[in-house]
N, C-alpha and C positions, 0 to 999 in steps of 0.2 A: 439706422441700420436698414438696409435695403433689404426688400423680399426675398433676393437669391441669396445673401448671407446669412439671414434668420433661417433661409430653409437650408442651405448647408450646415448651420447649427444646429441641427433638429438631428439631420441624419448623424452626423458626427456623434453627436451624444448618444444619439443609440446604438448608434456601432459602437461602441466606448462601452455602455453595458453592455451589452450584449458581450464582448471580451473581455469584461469582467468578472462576468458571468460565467463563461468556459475556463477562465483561469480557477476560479472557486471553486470548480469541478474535478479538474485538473489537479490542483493540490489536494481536495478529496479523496479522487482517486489514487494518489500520492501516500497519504495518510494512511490508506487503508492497504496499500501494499507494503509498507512498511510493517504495521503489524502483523503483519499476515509471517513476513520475514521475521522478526522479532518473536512469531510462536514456531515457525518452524526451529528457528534456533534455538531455543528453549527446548522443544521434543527432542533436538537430538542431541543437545546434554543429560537430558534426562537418559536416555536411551543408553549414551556412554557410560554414564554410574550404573543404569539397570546391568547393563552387560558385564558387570563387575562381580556384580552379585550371584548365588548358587543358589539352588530351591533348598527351600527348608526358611532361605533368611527373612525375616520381619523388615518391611521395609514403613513408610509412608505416604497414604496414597492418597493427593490433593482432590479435593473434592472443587474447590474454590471458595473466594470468599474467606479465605483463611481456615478454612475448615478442610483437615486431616482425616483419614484412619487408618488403622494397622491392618496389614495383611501379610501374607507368609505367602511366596513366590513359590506357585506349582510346577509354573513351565519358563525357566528360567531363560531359556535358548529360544522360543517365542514370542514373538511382537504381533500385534493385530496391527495393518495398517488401512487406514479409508483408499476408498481407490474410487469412491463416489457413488453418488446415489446410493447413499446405506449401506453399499458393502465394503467389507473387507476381508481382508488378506494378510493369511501367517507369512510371517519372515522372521531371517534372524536377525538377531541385533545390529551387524554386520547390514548385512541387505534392507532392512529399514531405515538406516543412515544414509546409504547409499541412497535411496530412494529422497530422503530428506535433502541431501546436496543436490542432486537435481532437481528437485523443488524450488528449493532457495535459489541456486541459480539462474533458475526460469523469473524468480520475482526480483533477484537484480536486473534480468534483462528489462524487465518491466521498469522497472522501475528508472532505470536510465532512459525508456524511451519517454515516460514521462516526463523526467526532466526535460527534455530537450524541448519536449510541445510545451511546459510549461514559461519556459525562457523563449521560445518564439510568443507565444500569447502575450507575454509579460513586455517584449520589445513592442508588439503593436500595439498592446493598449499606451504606452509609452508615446508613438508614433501619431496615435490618433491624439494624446492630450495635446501634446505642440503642436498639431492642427488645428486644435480648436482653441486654444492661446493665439494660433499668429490668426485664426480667421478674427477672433473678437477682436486682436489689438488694428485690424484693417478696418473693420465697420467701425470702430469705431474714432476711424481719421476722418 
């Protein structure tokens, strides 16, 4: 193997991780907008059944972990919603789903751009391995 193919092998493989490397980011970041969509859609069925309900009713109120407790709905027609940095904001049932759909919307959007950069990453690490199959199958004629 000649000096310029060993050192084209050098760079090759590190461009290789290194694109491998952003791919595993890439799907992380993937992963983690998924759940994120996944809780928002959870809050806004929760939200549809709360909004079913009238004060006075006993409802169940997950703690996590599997752990429940009872409570009796004061303000049936308000929702606290996060709006960030610690605060929130009343709405109605109504208006905090609304709020939820454009959430979740904004994390599809997300989440399809990730896909795309994740299927470009995924074609160049692809791209660099057949370079570095057809450099080693050359050095070594």
């Amino acid at each position: 193997m000649t000096n310029k193919n060993s050192k084209k092998l050098e760079e090759l493989a590190l461009l290789h991780e290194l694109r491998r490397q952003q791919l595993a980011s890439v799907l992380s970041q993937q992963q983690f907008v998924s759940t994120q969509m996944w809780e928002h859609q959870q809050a806004r069925q929760a939200i549809e059944s709360f909004g079913k309900k009238k004060e006075g009713d006993e409802i169940l109120v997950p703690f996590g972990a599997g752990v429940h407790a009872f409570a009796k709905i004061t303000k049936a027609k308000q929702i606290l919603v996060g709006v960030g940095a610690s605060l929130s904001i009343e709405k109605t049932p109504e208006g905090a789903i609304k709020t939820l759909d454009e959430r979740i919307e904004e994390l599809e959007k997300e989440s399809d751009k990730l896909s795309e950069v994740s299927q470009q990453v995924k074609t160049e690490v692809d791209k660099i391995s057949a370079e570095i199959e057809a450099t080693y199958k050359k050095a070594e004629e």
